[in-house]
LOGU-16797 format. One record per residue (C-alpha): residue number from 1; residue in three letters; z, x, y. Coordinates in steps of 0.5 Angstrom, whole numbers. Each point is the difference from the previous one (the first is absolute). Layout:
<NUM,"ALA",<Z,X,Y>>
...
//
This chain:
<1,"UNK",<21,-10,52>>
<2,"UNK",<-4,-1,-6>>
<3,"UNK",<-1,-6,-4>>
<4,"UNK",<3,-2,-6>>
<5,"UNK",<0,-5,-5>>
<6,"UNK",<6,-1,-5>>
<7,"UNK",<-1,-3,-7>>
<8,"UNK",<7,-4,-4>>
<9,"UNK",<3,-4,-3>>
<10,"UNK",<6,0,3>>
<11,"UNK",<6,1,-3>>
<12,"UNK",<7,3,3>>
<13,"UNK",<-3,7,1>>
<14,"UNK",<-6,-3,1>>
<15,"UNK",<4,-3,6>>
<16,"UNK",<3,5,3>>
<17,"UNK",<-6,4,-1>>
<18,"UNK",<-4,-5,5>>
<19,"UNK",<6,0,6>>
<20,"UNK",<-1,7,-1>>
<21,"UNK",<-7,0,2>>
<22,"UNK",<1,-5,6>>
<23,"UNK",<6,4,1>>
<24,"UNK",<-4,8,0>>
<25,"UNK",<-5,1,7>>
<26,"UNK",<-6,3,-4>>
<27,"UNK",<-1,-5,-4>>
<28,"UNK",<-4,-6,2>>
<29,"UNK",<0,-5,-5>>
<30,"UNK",<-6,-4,1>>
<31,"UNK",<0,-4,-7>>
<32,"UNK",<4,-2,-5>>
<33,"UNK",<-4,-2,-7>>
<34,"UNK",<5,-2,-6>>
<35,"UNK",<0,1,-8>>
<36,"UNK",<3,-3,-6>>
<37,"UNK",<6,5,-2>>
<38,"UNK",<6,0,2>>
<39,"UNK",<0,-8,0>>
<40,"UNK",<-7,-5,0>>
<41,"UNK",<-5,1,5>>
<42,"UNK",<3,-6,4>>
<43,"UNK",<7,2,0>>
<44,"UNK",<-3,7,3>>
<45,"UNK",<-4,-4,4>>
<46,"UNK",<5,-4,3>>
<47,"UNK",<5,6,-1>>
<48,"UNK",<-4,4,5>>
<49,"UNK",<0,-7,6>>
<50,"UNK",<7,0,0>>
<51,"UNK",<1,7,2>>
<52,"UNK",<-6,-1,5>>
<53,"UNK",<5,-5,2>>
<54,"UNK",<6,4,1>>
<55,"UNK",<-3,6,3>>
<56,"UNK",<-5,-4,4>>
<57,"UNK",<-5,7,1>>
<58,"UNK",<-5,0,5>>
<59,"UNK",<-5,0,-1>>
<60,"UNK",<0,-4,-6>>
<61,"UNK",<-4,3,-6>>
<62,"UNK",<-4,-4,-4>>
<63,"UNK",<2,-3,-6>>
<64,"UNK",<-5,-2,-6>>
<65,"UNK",<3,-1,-7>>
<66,"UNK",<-3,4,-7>>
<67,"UNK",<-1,1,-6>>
<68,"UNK",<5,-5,-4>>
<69,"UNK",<0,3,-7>>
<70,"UNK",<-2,7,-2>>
<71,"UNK",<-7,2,-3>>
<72,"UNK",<1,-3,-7>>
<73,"UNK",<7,1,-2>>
<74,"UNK",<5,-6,2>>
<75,"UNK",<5,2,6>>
<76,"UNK",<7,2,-1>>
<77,"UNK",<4,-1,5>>
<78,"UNK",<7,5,3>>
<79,"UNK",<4,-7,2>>
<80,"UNK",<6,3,-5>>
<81,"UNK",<1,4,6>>
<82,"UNK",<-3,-3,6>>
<83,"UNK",<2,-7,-1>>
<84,"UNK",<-4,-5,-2>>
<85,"UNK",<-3,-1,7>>
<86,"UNK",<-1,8,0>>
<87,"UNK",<6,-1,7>>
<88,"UNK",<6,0,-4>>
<89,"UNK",<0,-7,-1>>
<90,"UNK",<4,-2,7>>
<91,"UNK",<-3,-7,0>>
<92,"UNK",<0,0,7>>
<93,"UNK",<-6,3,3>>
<94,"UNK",<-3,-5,6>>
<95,"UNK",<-5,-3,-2>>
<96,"UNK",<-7,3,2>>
<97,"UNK",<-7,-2,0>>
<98,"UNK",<-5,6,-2>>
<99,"UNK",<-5,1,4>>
<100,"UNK",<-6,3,-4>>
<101,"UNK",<-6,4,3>>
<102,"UNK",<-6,-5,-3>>
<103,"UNK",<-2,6,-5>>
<104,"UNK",<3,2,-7>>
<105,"UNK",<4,8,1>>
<106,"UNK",<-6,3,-4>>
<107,"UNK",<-5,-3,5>>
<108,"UNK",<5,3,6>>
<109,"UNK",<2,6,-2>>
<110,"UNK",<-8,2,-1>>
<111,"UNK",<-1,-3,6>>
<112,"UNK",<5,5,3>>
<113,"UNK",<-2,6,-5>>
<114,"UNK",<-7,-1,4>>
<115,"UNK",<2,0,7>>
<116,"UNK",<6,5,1>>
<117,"UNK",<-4,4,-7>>
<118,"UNK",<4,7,1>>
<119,"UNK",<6,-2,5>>
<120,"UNK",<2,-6,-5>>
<121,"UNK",<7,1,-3>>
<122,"UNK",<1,-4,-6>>
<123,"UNK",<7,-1,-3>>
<124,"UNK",<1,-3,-7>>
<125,"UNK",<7,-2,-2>>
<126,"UNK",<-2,-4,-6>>
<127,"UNK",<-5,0,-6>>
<128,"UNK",<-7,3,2>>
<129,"UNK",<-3,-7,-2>>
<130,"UNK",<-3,-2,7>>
<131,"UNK",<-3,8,1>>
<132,"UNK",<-3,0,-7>>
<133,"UNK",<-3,-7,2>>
<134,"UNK",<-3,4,6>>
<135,"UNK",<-2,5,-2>>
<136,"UNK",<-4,-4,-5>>
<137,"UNK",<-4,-3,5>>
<138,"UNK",<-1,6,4>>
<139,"UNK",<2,6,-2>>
<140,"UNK",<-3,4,7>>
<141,"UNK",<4,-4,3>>
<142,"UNK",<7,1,-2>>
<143,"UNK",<-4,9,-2>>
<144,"UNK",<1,0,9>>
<145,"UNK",<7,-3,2>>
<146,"UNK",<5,6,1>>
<147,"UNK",<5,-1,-4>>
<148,"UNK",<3,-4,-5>>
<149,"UNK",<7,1,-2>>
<150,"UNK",<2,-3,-5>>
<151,"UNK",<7,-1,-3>>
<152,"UNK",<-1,1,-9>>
<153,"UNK",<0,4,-5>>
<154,"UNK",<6,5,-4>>
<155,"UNK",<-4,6,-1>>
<156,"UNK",<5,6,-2>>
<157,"UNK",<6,-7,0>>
<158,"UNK",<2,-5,-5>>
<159,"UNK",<-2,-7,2>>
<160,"UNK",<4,-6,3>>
<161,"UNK",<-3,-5,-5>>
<162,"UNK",<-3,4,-7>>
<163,"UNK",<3,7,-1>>
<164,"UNK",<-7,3,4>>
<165,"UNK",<-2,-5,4>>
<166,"UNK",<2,-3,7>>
<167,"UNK",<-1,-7,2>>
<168,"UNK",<-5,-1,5>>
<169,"UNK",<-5,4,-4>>
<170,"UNK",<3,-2,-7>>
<171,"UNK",<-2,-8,2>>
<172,"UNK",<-7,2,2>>
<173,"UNK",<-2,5,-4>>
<174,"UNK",<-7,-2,0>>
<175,"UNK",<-1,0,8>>
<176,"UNK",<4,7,1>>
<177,"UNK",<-5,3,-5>>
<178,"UNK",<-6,-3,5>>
<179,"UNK",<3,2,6>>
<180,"UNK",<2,8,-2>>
<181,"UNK",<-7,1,-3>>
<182,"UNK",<-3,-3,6>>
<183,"UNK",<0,6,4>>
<184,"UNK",<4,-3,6>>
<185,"UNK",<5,4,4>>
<186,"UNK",<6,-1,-4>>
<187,"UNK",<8,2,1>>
<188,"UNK",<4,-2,-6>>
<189,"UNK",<7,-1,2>>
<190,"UNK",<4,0,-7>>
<191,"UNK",<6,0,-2>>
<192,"UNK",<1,7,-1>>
<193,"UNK",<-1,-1,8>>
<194,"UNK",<4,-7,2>>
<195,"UNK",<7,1,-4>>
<196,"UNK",<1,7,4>>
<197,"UNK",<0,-6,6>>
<198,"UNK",<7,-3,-2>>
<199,"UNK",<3,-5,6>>
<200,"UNK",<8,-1,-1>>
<201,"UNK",<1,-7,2>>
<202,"UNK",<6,3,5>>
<203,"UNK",<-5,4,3>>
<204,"UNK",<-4,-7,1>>
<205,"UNK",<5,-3,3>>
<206,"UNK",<2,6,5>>
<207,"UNK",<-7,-1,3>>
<208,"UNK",<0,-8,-1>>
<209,"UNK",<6,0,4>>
<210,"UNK",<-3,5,6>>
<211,"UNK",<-5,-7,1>>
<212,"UNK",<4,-6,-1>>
<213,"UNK",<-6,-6,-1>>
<214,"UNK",<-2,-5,-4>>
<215,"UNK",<-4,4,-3>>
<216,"UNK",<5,5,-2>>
<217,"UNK",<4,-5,-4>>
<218,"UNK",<-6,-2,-3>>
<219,"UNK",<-1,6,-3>>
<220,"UNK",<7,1,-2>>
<221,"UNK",<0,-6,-3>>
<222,"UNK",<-7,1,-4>>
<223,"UNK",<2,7,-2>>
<224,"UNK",<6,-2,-3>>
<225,"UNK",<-3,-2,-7>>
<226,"UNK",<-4,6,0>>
<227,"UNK",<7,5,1>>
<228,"UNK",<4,-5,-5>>
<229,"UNK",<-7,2,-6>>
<230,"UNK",<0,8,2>>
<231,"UNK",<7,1,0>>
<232,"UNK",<5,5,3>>
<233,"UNK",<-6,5,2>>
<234,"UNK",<-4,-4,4>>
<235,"UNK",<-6,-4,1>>
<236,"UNK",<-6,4,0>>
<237,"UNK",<-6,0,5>>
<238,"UNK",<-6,-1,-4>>
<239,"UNK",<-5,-3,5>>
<240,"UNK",<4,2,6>>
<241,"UNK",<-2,8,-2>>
<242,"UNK",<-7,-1,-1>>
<243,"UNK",<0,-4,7>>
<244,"UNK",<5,6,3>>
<245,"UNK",<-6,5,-3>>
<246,"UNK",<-6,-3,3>>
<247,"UNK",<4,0,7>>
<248,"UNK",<1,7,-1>>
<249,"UNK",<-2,5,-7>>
<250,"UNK",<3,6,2>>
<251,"UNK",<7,-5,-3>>
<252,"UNK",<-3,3,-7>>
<253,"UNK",<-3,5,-3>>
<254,"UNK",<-6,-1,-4>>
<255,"UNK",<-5,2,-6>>
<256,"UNK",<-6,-2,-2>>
<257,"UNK",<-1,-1,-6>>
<258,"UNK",<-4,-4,-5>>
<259,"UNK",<3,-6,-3>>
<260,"UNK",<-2,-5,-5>>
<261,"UNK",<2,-8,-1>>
<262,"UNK",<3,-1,-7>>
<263,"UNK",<-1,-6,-4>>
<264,"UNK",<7,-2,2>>
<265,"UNK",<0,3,7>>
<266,"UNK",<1,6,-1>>
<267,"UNK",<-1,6,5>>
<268,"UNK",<-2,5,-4>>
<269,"UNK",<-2,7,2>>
<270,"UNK",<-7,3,-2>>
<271,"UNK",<-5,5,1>>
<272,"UNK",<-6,-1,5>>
<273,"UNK",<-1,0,7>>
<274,"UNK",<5,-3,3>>
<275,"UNK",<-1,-7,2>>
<276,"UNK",<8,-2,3>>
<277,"UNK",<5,4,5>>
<278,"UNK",<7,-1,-3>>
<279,"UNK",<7,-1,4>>
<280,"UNK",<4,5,-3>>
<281,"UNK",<7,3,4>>
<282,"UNK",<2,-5,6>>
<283,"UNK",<4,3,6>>
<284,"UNK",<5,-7,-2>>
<285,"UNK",<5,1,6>>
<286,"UNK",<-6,0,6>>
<287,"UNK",<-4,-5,-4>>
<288,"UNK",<7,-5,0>>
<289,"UNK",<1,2,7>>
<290,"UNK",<-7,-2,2>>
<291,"UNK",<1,-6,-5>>
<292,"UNK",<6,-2,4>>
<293,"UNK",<-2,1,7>>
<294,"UNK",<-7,-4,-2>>
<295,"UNK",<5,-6,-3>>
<296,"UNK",<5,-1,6>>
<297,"UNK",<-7,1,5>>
<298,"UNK",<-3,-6,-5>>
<299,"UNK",<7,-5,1>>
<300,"UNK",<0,2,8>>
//
């Protein structure tokens, strides 16, 4: 099973995209390194312990908290929808004690970059801060890993926070600009791809109720927020897509393509050699019964 390394900042779908993970057999998440997004590092970091908490995977990954801020901009936050603690607000949550491996997320995502090199899976679910910061340090390293699928990016659809720009790339501009021109092996999963991911909240309640446990209730009750936001269509799976396509790419079919980073976060198309492969048509009713399937084996 090859090894994988998760970067959040969870985030609801940022939650349900690490049950996912724990919950989906071909994927081993060895570590979990956290970023400003969502919510400031620390709510993502202690965020990230209280699902750790509630899943109780084992083995446990390692945990290293990242980059507080973006490169030169000031942070701006998604607590309008995520709630201020970036979990829907419930206020009781048991109270955890983060354990943190002894060096920072950038010095650990280097260190798996350069052990597992080719077989390493990384996952971005929130801004690209902690990569550009890697890739700053050691380009090489972050050259060899497999794959990097990263959730960002509107390329041919209006954003979600500026008219053309998505809010993981719109927050960190900067980082995703070092990261697309650095040569990794990037997988854009954008929006184009994640609103074909739609999940109605009757349907998750289907699914939570075949596997009644604590941690059904639990997300019942932190998705609950999300739902009232979306509206009648549902809540859609940003990150959990990009989790499902790094389990298993043929969800989706890809183009390559070359993109540039706007000053603002835009995805924009351009000529040249290609330098990404973009997420483009999602075979939705088989990623959402994968999704699922991995959810419920996750509440077991």
């Amino acid at each position: 099973m090859p090894p994988v390394l998760i970067d959040t900042d969870p985030g609801v779908d940022d939650a349900l995209a690490l049950l996912q993970a724990w919950g989906t057999p071909s994927l081993a998440v060895e570590a979990i390194t956290t970023v400003a997004g969502n919510v400031p590092v620390s709510a993502a970091t202690l965020n990230v312990f209280r699902l750790l908490a509630l899943r109780d995977p084992r083995p446990a990954p390692a945990v290293a908290e990242g980059a507080a801020a973006p490169l030169g901009r000031t942070l701006r936050t998604a607590t309008h929808y995520h709630g201020d603690d970036g979990l829907g607000d419930l206020g009781d949550w048991p109270p955890v004690g983060p354990r943190l491996a002894p060096e920072g997320a950038v010095d650990l995502m280097l260190a798996a970059a350069r052990r597992h090199g080719r077989a390493l899976t990384l996952i971005a679910l929130g801004p690209l801060t902690n990569l550009a910061l890697a890739v700053g340090a050691d380009a090489s390293a972050m050259r060899g890993i497999g794959r990097v699928v990263a959730m960002g990016g509107a390329v041919d659809v209006p954003g979600n926070v500026t008219p053309d720009a998505e809010f993981n790339i719109h927050v960190d501009p900067d980082a995703a600009a070092r990261v697309i021109t650095a040569g990794v092996p990037l997988d854009l999963v954008p929006l184009d791809a994640t609103r074909q991911a739609v999940l109605s909240r009757a349907a998750l309640e289907t699914a939570l109720t075949a596997a009644p446990t604590r941690i059904a209730e639990r997300v019942r009750r932190f998705t609950a927020r999300s739902f009232r936001v979306d509206g009648t269509r549902g809540m859609t799976l940003h990150d959990p897509l990009a989790v499902g396509l790094a389990a298993d790419s043929s969800l989706a079919r890809w183009e390559t393509a070359r993109v540039e980073i706007g000053r603002d976060g835009q995805t924009r198309r351009a000529e040249g050699a290609p330098n990404v492969r973009i997420a483009r048509t999602v075979d939705a009713p088989r990623f959402l019964r994968a999704f699922l399937e991995a959810l419920c084996r996750a509440s077991s």
